[in-house]
N, C-alpha and C positions, 0 to 999 in steps of 0.2 A: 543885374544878372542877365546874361545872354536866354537866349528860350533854351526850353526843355532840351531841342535835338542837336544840339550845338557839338557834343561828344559823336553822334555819330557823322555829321557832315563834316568834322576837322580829322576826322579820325579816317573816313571815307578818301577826302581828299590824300591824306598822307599812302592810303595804301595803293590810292590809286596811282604814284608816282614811281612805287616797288617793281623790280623784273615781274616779281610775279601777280604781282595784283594782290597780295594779300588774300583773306577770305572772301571780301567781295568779289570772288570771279564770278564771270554770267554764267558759268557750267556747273552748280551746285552739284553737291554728293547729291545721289536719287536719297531720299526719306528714306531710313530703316534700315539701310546697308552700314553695316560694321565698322567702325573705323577701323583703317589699313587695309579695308578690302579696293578694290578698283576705284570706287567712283569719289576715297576718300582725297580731300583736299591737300594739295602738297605731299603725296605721299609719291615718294619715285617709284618708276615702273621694277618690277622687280626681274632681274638678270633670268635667262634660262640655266641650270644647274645641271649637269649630265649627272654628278655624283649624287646628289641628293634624286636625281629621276633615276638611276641604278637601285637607290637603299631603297625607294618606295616598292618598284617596280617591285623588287628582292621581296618585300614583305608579302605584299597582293601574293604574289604565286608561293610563298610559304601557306599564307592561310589558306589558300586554295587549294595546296596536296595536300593538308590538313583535313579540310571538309571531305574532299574526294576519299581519304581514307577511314575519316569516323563513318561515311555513308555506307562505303561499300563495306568496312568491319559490320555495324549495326544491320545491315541489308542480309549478310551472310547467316547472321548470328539468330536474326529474329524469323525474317522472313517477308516478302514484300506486306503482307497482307497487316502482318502484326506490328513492323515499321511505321506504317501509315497511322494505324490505330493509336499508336504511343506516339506516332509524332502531333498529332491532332489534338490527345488528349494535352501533351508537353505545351506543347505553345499555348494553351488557355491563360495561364495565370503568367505570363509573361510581359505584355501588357499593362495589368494592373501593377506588379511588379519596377517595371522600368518608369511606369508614370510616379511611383514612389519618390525614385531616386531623383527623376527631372524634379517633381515639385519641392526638394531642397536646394535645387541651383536655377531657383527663381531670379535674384540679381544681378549675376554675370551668367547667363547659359555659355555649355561650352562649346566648342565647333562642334559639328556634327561627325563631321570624321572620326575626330578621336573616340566619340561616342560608340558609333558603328565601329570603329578598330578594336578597344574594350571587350564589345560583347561576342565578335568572330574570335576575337584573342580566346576566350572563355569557355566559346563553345565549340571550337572545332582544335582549337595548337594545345589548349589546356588537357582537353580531354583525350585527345590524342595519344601524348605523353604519356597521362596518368592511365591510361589503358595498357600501354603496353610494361607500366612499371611495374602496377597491380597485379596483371597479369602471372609476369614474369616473377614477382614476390611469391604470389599464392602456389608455384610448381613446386619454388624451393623449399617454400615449410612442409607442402606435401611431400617431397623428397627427403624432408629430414623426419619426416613422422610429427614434425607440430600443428597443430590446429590449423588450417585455412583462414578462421576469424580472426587471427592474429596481423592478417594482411589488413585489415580494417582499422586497428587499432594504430600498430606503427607502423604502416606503411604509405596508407591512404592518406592520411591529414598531413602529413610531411609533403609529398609531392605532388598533390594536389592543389595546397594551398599556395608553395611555391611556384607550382606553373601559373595558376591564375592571378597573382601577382605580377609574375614578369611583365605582362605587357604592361598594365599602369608603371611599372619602375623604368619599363623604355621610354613611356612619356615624360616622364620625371628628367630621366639623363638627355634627352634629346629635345624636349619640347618643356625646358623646367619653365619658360617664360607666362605658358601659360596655364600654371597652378596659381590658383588664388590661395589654397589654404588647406585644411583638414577636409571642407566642404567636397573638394575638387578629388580628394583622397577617398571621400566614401561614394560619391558618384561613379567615378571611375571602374573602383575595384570593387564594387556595388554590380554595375553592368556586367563586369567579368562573371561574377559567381552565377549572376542570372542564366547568362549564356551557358556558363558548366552545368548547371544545374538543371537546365533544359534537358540537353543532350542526356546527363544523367537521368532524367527522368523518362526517356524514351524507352533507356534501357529494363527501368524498373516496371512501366508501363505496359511497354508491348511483349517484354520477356516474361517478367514473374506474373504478368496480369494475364494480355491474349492470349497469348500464342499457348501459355501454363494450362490454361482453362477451354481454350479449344479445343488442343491436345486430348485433355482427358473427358472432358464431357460436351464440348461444342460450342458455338460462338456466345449463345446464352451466358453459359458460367465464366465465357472469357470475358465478356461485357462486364458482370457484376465486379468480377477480380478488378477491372479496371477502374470500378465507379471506388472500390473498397479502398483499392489503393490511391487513389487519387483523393481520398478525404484526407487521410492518413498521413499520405506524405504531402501534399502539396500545399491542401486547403486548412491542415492542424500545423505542417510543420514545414510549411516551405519559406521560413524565414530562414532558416539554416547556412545554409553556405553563403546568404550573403551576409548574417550574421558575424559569421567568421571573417570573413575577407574584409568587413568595414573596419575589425582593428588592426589589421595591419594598412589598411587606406590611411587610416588616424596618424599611423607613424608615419606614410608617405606625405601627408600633409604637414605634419608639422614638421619634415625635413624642409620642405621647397620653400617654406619659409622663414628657416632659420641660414646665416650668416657662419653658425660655429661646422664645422666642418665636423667635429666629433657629434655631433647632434644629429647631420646627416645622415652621416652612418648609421649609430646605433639605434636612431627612431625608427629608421624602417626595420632593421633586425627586431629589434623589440616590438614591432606592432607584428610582424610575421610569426616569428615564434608564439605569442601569444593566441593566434589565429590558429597555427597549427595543435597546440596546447588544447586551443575549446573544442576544437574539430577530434583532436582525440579522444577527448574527457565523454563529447555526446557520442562515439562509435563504440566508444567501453560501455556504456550504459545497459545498450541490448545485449551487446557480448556474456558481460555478467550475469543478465537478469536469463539468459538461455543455459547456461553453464550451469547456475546455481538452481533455477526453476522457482525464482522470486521475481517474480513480475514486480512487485512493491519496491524494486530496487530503479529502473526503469522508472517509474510515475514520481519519486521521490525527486531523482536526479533531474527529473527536464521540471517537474510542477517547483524545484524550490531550490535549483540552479538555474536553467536556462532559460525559464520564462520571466524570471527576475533582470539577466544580463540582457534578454530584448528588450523589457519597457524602459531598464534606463538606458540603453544604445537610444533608443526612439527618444526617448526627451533630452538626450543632450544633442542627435540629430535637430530637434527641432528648433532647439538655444541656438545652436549654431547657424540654427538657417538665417537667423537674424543679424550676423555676424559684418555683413557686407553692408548691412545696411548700418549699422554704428559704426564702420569703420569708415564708410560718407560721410557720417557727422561729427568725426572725429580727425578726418584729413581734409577734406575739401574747405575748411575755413583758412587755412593757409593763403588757398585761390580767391576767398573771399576779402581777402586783407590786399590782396595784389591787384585786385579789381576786377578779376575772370569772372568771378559769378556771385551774385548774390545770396545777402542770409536767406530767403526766401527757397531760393533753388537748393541750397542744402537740405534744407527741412526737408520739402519735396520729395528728397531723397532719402530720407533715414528711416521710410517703413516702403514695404510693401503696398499696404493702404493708401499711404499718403502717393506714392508713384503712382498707383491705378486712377486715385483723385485726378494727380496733371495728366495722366492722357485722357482722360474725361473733358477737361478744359480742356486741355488742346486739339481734341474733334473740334469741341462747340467752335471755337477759334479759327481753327485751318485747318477742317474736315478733316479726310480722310490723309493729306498730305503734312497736315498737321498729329495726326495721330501717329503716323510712321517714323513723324520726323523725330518726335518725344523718345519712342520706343528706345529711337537711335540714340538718342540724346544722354538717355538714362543712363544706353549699355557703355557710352563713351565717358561718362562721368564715372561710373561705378569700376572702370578698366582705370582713371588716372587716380584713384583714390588710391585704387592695389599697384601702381607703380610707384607712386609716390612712396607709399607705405613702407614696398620693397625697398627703394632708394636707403630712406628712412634705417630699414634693419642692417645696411651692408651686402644687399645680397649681388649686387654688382661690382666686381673684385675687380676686374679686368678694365682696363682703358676703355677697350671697343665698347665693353659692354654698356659703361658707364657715358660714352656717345651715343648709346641709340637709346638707352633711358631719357637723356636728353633731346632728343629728336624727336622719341615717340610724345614724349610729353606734349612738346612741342604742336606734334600733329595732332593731337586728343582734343587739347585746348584749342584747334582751328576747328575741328570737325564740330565740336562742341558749338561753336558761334555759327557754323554753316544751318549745324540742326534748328539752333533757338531760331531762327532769320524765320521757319515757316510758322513761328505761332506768337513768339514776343511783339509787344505795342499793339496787339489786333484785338484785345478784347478792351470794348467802348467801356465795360464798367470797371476798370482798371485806371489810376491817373497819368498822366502821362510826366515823365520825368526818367530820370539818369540816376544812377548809381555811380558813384565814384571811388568807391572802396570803404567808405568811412560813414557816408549818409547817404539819401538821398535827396535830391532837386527836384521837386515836382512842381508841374503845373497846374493849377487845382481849377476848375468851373469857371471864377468870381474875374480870370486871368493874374491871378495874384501866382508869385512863384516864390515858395523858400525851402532852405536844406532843412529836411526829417529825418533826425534819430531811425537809427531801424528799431525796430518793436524788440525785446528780449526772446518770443516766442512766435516768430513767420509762421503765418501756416501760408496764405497765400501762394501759389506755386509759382510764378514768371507777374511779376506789378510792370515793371520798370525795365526800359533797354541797359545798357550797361555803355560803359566808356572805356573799351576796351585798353588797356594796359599796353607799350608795344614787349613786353619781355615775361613769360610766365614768373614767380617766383622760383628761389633760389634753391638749387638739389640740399638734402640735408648735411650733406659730409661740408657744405660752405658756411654752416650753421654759425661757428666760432670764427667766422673771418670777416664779421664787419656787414656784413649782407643783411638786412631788414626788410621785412614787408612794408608794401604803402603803396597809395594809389601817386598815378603821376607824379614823374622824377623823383619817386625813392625805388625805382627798381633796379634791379640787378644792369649794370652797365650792357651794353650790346656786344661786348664778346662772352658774355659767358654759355656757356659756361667753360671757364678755365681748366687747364689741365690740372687734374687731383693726383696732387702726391700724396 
């Protein structure tokens, strides 16, 4: 048997002979940069788009006369002094809030943009809107002689819930590639409600608190109003609106990953109306309990309705948060059969825990450039598991689409071997040897070398280099035509992937 590194000096050589050099070029991706961002390997420069720098452009200055107008409404309405005090108080539990929503999209985090787009969509276009819709409701029932609180009941939860949806449903239609799931659904439309419900609470804040309490008895009693209101609605009940808005996120998630076209559709309608539904059901609550003068109607409906529909919203939030991580150990052995990566490196992947473990190794290993590079490594492994997956469901219909699922693959699995290069082979208490898809070749102390079964249950994170494969395995729609996994010459021939009829 040839020595242990035989796979990467045959395998080095061949790529050294490629236009492009293969992975081993001297200009690695920096550690910890995104795959698909600049510095990733083989990935083309991407064109200037005037049309797509028109649509962005269009948005920025939508959300922008958005803010300029919730400001100067709120500004008008409350007054400088009272604005600032509601705004001060609002933003406290914001914070805690959004750090919520980030720590269930610990696996794949989303771009930041979209993040930040979310929660301006929420708090300035949403509330914009449902200002002047409310508004505009509560003249006409006072013109017809009906109740004012009736604008609370059907008016508010209807187009409140629907603005703060839109924007996650723009990302949906426009940027579906990067939904991972239900996860992506309640992040999303998680930050929306935040952001609305900010803004809403300046009004509740600085209006019915300060500015209330100033007015009649001075800043004293407006302070207190504020501290009263602020337990009441923020710190008992400001789970609320994002409450609402996560089940209709649930049906946006489970659209972007479903293939049937009626599913599409009707999951988001159905997680919307549902949202609007609870959003109604908690504004009737006080409505009634003021009406009838039964407070016990109130404590009944949120102590043994709605504090029941938040603990289980929270525990199946937190079932799911594990969600990307079984779906690593449920897709990436595919790449394990084709020789991309070892059983080892899957485990690695299938908890949280176990992920925090290998970037622990991989400091010890390659410091700080090895930490970066893991980080990378992870977010590039846990991105091809959800393509693959996608492939897997249908949700690529189109030709084009179905070439750059191929491509991206392509590039995931380069970025992948660029990241491992800063921490694989470098820890001494590790043996040194090759994976070949099937076992491993190690080299053990005594110089003695033979193939090792892999273990039924790797915890180990990165043992062994790999022997790289020259072809990822095969898209799933190729599944029934002859195409198998295996390492060396059982891979999919060098044109594929073929055109899918």
């Amino acid at each position: 048997m040839r020595r242990a590194g035989w796979a990467r000096d045959d395998y080095a050589d061949r790529m050294a002979d490629t236009p492009s050099g293969g992975y081993l070029s001297p200009s690695p991706p920096v550690p910890g940069a995104p795959p698909g961002g600049p510095g990733a390997p083989g990935m083309p420069r991407r064109r200037f788009r005037w049309r797509r720098a028109l649509v962005l452009a269009g948005v920025i200055l939508f959300i922008a006369a958005s803010a300029i107008f919730i400001i100067f409404t709120l500004g008008a309405s409350l007054g400088a002094e009272a604005l600032l005090v509601g705004t001060a108080a609002a933003i406290l539990p914001v914070p805690v809030l959004v750090a919520c929503f980030l720590w269930l999209d610990r696996y794949e985090p989303e771009p930041l943009k979209y993040l930040v787009f979310c929660f301006a969509w929420g708090a300035f276009v949403s509330t914009s809107i449902s200002l002047l819709v409310n508004e505009t409701a509560a003249n006409w029932f006072d013109d017809q002689g009906l109740p004012a609180g009736l604008t609370a009941v059907l008016v508010a939860p209807f187009i409140e819930e629907l603005t703060k949806t839109l924007g996650p449903i723009l990302l949906l239609v426009f940027r579906r590639r990067e939904w991972s799931g239900i996860t992506d659904g309640l992040v999303y439309c998680g930050l929306s409600a935040i952001g609305f419900a900010m803004v809403e609470n300046i009004l509740y804040l600085g209006g019915l608190g300060y500015a209330s309490g100033n007015e009649q008895y001075g800043p004293a009693t407006g302070a207190q109003q504020v501290i009263a209101i602020f337990i009441g609605r923020i710190l008992l009940f400001g789970f609320a609106h994002p409450l609402f808005s996560s089940l209709a996120g649930i049906g946006l998630g489970i659209a972007a990953r479903s293939a049937d076209r009626r599913v599409r559709f009707f999951a988001p309608v159905a997680g919307l109306l549902l949202a609007m539904m609870l959003h109604g059901a908690w504004n009737l609550l006080p409505t009634l309990a003021e009406a009838t003068g039964e407070v016990l109607i109130s404590v009944v409906g949120i102590v043994g309705v709605m504090v029941p529909i938040f603990f289980g919203m929270v525990g199946f939030a937190v079932w799911l948060r594990a969600w990307e991580g079984r779906l690593t150990e449920r897709i990436l052995p595919d790449y394990v059969r084709a020789g991309w990566l070892t059983p080892p490196e899957v485990a690695a992947l299938s908890s949280l825990g176990r992920r925090h473990a290998a970037r622990v190794w991989a400091q010890r290993v390659g410091g700080e450039a090895g930490l970066r590079a893991m980080r990378g490594y992870q977010f590039a492994a846990t991105r091809l598991a959800l393509l693959r997956d996608g492939a897997t469901r249908g949700l690529d219909r189109r030709p084009a689409d179905r070439e750059r699922t191929a491509r991206e693959e392509r590039e995931l699995l380069d970025s992948i071997s660029m990241y491992r290069s800063y921490f694989v082979g470098r820890d001494p208490q590790s043996p040194v040897g090759v994976w070949d898809g099937q076992r491993y070749h190690l080299r053990f102390p005594d110089g003695s070398q033979r193939a090792v079964e892999a273990p039924e249950e790797p915890v180990v994170p990165i043992p062994v280099v790999l022997a790289p494969p020259p072809q990822p395995p095969p898209p799933a729609y190729l599944a029934g035509y002859g195409y198998g996994y295996g390492p060396h010459g059982q891979h999919p021939p060098a044109h594929w992937p073929p055109g899918h009829r």
